[in-house]
C-alpha positions as CSV (number, residue, x, y, z in Angstrom):
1,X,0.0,0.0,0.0
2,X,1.1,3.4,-1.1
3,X,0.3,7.0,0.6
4,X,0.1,8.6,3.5
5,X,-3.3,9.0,4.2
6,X,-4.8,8.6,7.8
7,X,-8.5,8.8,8.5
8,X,-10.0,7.9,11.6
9,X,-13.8,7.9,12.8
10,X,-14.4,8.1,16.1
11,X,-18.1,8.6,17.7
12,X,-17.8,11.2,20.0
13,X,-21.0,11.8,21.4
14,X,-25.1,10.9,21.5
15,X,-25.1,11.8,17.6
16,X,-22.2,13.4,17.0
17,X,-18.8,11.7,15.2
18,X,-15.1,13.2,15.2
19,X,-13.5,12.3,11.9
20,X,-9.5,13.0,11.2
21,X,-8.5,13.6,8.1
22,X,-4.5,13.8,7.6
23,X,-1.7,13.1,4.8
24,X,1.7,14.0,6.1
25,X,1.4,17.8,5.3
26,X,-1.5,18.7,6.4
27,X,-4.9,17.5,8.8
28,X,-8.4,18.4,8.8
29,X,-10.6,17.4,12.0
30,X,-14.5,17.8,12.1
31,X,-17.7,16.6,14.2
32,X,-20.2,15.8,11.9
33,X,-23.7,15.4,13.4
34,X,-26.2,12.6,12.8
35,X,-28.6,14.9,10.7
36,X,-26.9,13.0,7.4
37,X,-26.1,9.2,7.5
38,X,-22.3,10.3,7.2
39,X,-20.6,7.4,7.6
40,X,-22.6,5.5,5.2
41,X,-22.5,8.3,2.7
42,X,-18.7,8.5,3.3
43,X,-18.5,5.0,2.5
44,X,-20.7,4.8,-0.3
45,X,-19.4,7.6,-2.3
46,X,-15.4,6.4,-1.7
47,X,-16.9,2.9,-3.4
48,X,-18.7,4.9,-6.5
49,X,-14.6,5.8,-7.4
50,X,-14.2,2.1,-8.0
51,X,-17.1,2.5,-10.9
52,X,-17.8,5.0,-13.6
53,X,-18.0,7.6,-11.3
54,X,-15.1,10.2,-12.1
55,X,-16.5,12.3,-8.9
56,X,-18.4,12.1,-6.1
57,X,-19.8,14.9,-3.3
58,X,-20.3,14.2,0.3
59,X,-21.6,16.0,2.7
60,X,-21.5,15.9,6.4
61,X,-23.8,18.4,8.9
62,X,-21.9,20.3,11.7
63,X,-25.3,21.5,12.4
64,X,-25.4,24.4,10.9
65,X,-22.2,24.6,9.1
66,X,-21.9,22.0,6.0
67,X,-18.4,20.2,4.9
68,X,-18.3,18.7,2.0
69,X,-16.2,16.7,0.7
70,X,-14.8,16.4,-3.2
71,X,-14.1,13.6,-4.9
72,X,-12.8,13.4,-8.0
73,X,-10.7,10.2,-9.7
74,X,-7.4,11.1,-11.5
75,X,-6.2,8.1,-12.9
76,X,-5.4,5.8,-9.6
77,X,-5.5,8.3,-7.7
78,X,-8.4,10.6,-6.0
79,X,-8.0,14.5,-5.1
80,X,-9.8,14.9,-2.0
81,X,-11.2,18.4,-1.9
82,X,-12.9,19.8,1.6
83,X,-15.3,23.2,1.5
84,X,-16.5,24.2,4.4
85,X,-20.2,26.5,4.1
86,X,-21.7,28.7,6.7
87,X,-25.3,26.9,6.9
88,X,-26.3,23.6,5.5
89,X,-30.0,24.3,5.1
90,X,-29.1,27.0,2.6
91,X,-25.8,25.4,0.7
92,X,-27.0,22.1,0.2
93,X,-27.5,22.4,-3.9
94,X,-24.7,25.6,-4.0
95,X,-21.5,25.5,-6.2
96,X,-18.3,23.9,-4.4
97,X,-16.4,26.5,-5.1
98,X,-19.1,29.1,-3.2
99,X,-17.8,27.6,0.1
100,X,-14.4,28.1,1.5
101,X,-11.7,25.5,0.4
102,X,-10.3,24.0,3.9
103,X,-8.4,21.0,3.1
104,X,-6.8,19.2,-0.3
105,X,-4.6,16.6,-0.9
106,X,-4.0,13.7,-4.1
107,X,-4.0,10.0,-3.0
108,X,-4.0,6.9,-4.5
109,X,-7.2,5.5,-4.4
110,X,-6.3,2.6,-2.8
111,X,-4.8,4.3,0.0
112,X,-8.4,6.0,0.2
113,X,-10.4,2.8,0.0
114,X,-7.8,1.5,2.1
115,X,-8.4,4.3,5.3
116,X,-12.1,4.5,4.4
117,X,-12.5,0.6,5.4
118,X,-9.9,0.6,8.3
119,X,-11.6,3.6,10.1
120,X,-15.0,1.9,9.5
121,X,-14.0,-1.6,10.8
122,X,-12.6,-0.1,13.4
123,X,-15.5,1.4,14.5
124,X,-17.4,-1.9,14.2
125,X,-14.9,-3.5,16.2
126,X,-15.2,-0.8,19.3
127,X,-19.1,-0.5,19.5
128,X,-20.5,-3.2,17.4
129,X,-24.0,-2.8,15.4
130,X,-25.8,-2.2,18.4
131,X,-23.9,0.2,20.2
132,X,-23.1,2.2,17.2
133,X,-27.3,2.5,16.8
134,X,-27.2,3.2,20.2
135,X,-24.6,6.1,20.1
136,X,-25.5,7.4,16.3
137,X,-29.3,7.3,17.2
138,X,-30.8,7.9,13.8
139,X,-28.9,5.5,11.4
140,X,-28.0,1.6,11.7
141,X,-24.0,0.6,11.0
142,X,-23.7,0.5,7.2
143,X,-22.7,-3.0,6.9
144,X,-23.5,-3.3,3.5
145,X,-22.1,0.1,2.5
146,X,-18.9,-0.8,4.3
147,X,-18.8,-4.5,2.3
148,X,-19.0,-3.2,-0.5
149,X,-16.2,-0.8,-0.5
150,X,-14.2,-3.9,1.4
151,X,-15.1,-5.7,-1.8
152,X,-14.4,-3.2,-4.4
153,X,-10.9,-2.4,-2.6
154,X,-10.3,-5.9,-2.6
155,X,-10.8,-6.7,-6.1
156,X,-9.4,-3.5,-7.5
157,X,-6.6,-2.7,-5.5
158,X,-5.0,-6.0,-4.8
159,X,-4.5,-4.6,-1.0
160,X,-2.1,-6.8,0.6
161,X,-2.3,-5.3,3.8
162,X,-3.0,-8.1,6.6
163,X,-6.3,-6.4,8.2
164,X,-8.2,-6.5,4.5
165,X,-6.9,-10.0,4.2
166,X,-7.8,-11.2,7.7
167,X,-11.7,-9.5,6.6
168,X,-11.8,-10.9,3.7
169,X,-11.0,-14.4,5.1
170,X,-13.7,-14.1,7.8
């Protein structure tokens, strides 16, 4: 596996979820409220990449505030592009480039996919379905969003890295 790229997801609260965002240079840290299914829309727009899709948009409440994050393919890899807006309920259907650009960085996509998963899992692992219901409130774990991706990364990026391998085995 190839790049620098950390991501963690950490639920931080009745509803609320702390995501880290770094690549060697530079880090980008948010709470995200429950308002969106953001993990599950995190997860599903990272495995769209592995598709036709050339770019994908997702978007996270911070109740009000909106980040939203970019994603467009290059090649193998993805440039992740964060904009931050001043009020979700009246940027939702605005122009990216209307909010203020907070965070960018290029990575191969399999060091995305790769992050994406991990951070996911992880949070499986600590609170399992039923605590993560507990804590989210409003949305169920996205197993099948997270399979997917595990799938897609699998298949596509010939990850060799023992966690997807031990996964994939179980």
């Amino acid at each position: 596996m190839t790049g620098d790229l950390q991501f963690s997801w950490e639920l931080s609260g009745s509803g609320w979820a702390t995501y880290r965002l770094a690549d060697g240079t530079s880090e980008r840290v948010d709470t995200v409220s429950y308002c969106t299914d953001a993990l599950s829309d995190l997860l599903r727009g990272v495995a769209d990449l592995y598709g036709a899709a050339d770019s994908q948009r997702v978007s996270f409440d911070l109740e009000p505030a909106e980040v939203r994050w970019r994603l467009r393919r290059r090649g193998e890899d993805v440039e992740i592009t964060i904009y931050r807006f001043p009020d979700m309920s009246t940027s939702w259907d605005a122009p990216d480039d209307v909010g203020a650009r907070c965070w960018h960085s290029a990575q191969p996509r399999s060091a995305l996919g790769h992050a994406i998963v991990e951070a996911a899992e992880a949070v499986l692992r600590t609170h399992g379905e039923a605590g993560y219901r507990e804590k989210w409130v409003q949305h169920s774990f996205p197993s099948a969003a997270l399979e997917d991706l595990r799938r897609l990364h699998l298949q596509n990026d010939e990850c060799r890295h023992e966690s997807c391998q031990v996964s994939a085995d179980s």
